[in-house]
Each structure stands twice: as structure tokens, then as C-alpha cells.
N, C-alpha and C positions, 0 to 999 in steps of 0.2 A: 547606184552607189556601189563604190569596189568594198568586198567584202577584206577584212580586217587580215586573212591569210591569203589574198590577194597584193594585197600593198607592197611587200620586198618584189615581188614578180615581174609587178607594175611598173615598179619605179627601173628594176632591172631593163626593163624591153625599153623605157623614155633613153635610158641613160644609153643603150646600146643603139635606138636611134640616133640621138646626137652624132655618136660617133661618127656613124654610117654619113651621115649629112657632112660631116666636119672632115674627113676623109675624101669626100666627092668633090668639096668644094678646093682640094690640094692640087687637080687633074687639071682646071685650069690655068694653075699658077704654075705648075712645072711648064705646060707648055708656053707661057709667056718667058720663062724663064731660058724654056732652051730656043726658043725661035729670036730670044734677044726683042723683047715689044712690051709695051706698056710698065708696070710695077715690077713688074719681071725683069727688066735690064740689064740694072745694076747688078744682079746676081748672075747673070749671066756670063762674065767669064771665071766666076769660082765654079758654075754648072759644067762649062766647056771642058778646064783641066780637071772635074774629077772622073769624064767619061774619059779624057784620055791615059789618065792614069788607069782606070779601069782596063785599059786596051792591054797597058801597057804590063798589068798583070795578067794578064789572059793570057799573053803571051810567052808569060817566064811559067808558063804554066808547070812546064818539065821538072823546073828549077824548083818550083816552090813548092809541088806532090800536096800533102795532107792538108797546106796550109791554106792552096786555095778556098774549097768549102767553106769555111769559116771566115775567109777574107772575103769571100763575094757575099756573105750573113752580114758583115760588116758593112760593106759599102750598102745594101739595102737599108738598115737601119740607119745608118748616118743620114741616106737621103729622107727619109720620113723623118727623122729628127731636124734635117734641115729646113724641109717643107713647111712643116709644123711651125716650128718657128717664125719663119719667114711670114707667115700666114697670119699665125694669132699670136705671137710674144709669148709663145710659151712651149718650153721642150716637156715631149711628155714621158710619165714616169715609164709607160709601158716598154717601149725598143732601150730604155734605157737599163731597165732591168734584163729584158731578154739577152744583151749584149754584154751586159754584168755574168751573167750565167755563162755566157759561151765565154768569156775570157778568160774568168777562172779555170774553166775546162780546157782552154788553149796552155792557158800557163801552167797547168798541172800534167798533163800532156805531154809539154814539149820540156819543160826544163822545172821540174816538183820543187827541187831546192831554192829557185827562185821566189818563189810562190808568195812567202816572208816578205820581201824588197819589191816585186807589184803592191802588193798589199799597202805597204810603206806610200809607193808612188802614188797612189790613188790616195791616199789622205794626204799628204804631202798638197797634191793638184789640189783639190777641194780647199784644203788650209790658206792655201797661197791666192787663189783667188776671192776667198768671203775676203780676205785683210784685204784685198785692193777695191774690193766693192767696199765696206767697210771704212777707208781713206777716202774712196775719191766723194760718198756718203755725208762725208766728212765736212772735206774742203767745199763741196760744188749746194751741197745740201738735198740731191738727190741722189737714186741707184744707181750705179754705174752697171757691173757688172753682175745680172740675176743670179741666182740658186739654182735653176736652169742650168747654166752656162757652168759653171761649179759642178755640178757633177757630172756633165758631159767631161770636163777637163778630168775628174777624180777618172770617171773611164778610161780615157786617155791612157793614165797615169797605168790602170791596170793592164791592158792592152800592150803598152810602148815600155813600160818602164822607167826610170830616170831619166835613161838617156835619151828617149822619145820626146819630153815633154819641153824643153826649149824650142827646136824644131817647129812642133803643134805649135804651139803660142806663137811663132814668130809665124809662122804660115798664114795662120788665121788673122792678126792684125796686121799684115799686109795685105791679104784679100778682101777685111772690110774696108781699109784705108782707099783702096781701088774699089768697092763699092759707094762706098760716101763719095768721091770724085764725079764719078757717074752718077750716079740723082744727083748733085746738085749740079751738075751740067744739063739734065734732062727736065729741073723745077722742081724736083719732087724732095727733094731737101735743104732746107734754107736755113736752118738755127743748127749752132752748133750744141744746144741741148735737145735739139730733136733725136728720140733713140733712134736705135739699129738694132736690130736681129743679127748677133753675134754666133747663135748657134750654128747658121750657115757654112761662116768662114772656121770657126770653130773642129767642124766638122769635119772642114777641107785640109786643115790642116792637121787632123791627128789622121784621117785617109791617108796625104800622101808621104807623113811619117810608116805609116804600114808598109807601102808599096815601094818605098825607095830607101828606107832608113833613115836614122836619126843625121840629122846636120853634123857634119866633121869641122873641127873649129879649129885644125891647122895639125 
């Protein structure tokens, strides 16, 4: 029997198992992802353009000084939030926090006065998509868009700012749109209420908002 000051410790080391388990089992799905094979596919060319946006920051490295560090903390956390997702339907709180902390620190950093109008932007994002979850809830009579996905956008929102968040949004439903093509050309999705894991493309899209800036609309 676990002794009664045992039990938080206990349950600490189950819970910090899980993870370990649920992390290991992410190593397989990337590599189906980037080898382009099995469930992996379909994610695979929002996998291909964020390595080569990655390059493609590595590159402007000169150009970009302090702001790399913090952009390559980014792309690693989006990937784990993408993984995640893609895996179990669910973005988890933790690289979401961790990347909430370093944005603040970015945006406080680079431009203080702004700091107000991020802020704004990440409840804005968050606001904007619960109403569409919310509507489509509505109409269809199930989720559309998770709380998940909502506060990766509210991220976003902190990160990109105003002018970031069309951009994101448009990036990412066009790469799941070219994700659904692909499964259902491969079998693997046949109803058009079968979900998706949006945090993926989600992801890809507030990425290559960072690396290349917001969409210019004339």
C-alpha cells in the first residue's frame, strides 16, 4: 500500500510517465511525416515548407541578429504543438505557455510600446475563433474549431500582431485544405465531418508569418 504522503509523488512520476510515453510515440509520426508514408502524408508538404522556411531563416541570419534565438524556440515549439496534435487532437498547454512567455519577452524587447496592441491581438485571435467554433457548433451541431486551436491563434495574435493574423489564418486553411485533398486521395478521409488536426497547419501558418511577414494586400 502507497503511504498517504506518498500519493502526490506517486501520481507525479504516473503522470510524468505518460508523458515520456506520449512524446516517444511523436518520433514515429514525424518520420512518416517527413519521409511522406503512411498517416504521415497528408502533413507532409506543410512538414517540407516549414523545414524550408526554417533554411530560409537561417540564412537571413545576419539580417535578423537577436531575433533568431527566439525564432528557432519558435519553430521547435510549433513543431511539438504540431506533432501533438496531429497525434492525439489535442494542443498541449505546456510549449504553449512556454512560447506565451518568450513572446511577451520578444515584444517587450523589441518594441515595449507595442506591448498593449500584441496583447489586444491575442485576445482579438482567441475571440475570433471561439465565434467561429461557436457558429459552425451551431449550424453543423458539432466542434468545428477546438480551444486548442484558439489559443494557438491568441499566440499568434501575440507573436505577429494584427497585421500577422490574416496571413496565419490564411496559410493554415490552405495547408489543411491541401491536407484533406491528400487523405482523401490516399483512403484515409472520407466524410466531410471527419475532423482534422488544424493545429498543424495552424502552426505553419503563424511560422511562416514570422519568417517572411505579414501578407501585403496591395
Amino acid at each position: 500500500m502507497v503511504k498517504n504522503a506518498d500519493r502526490p509523488n506517486f501520481r507525479l512520476t504516473l503522470t510524468a510517465a505518460a508523458c515520456r510515453r506520449r512524446r516517444r510515440a511523436l518520433a514515429p509520426l514525424a518520420r512518416d511525416i517527413l519521409l511522406a508514408r503512411g498517416d504521415g502524408r497528408p502533413l507532409a508538404p506543410a512538414a517540407w515548407t516549414a523545414i524550408f522556411s526554417l533554411l530560409a531563416h537561417l540564412a537571413e541570419a545576419p539580417r535578423v541578429g537577436y531575433f533568431l534565438a527566439p525564432g528557432l524556440l519558435l519553430f521547435v515549439g510549433l513543431c511539438l504543438i504540431a506533432l501533438f496534435d496531429a497525434r492525439y487532437f489535442v494542443i498541449p498547454d505546456g510549449p504553449l505557455a512556454a512560447l506565451g512567455l518568450c513572446g511577451v519577452a520578444v515584444a517587450l524587447a523589441n518594441a515595449p510600446l507595442e506591448a498593449p496592441a500584441r496583447l489586444a491581438a491575442a485576445a482579438a485571435a482567441y475571440v475570433a475563433l471561439r465565434l467561429v467554433d461557436l457558429a459552425y457548433e451551431s449550424l453543423r451541431g458539432a466542434a468545428g474549431v477546438g480551444q486548442g486551436d484558439a489559443r494557438l491563434f491568441a499566440l499568434a495574435g501575440l507573436w505577429l500582431g494584427f497585421p500577422g493574423l490574416p496571413g496565419c489564418l490564411i496559410y493554415g486553411v490552405l495547408s489543411a485544405l491541401l491536407s484533406v485533398v491528400l487523405a482523401m486521395r490516399q483512403g484515409t478521409h472520407d466524410s466531410a465531418r471527419q475532423p482534422i488536426p488544424f493545429g498543424p497547419h495552424l502552426a505553419l501558418g503563424f511560422w511562416l508569418v514570422w519568417v517572411f511577414g505579414p501578407l501585403e494586400t496591395g
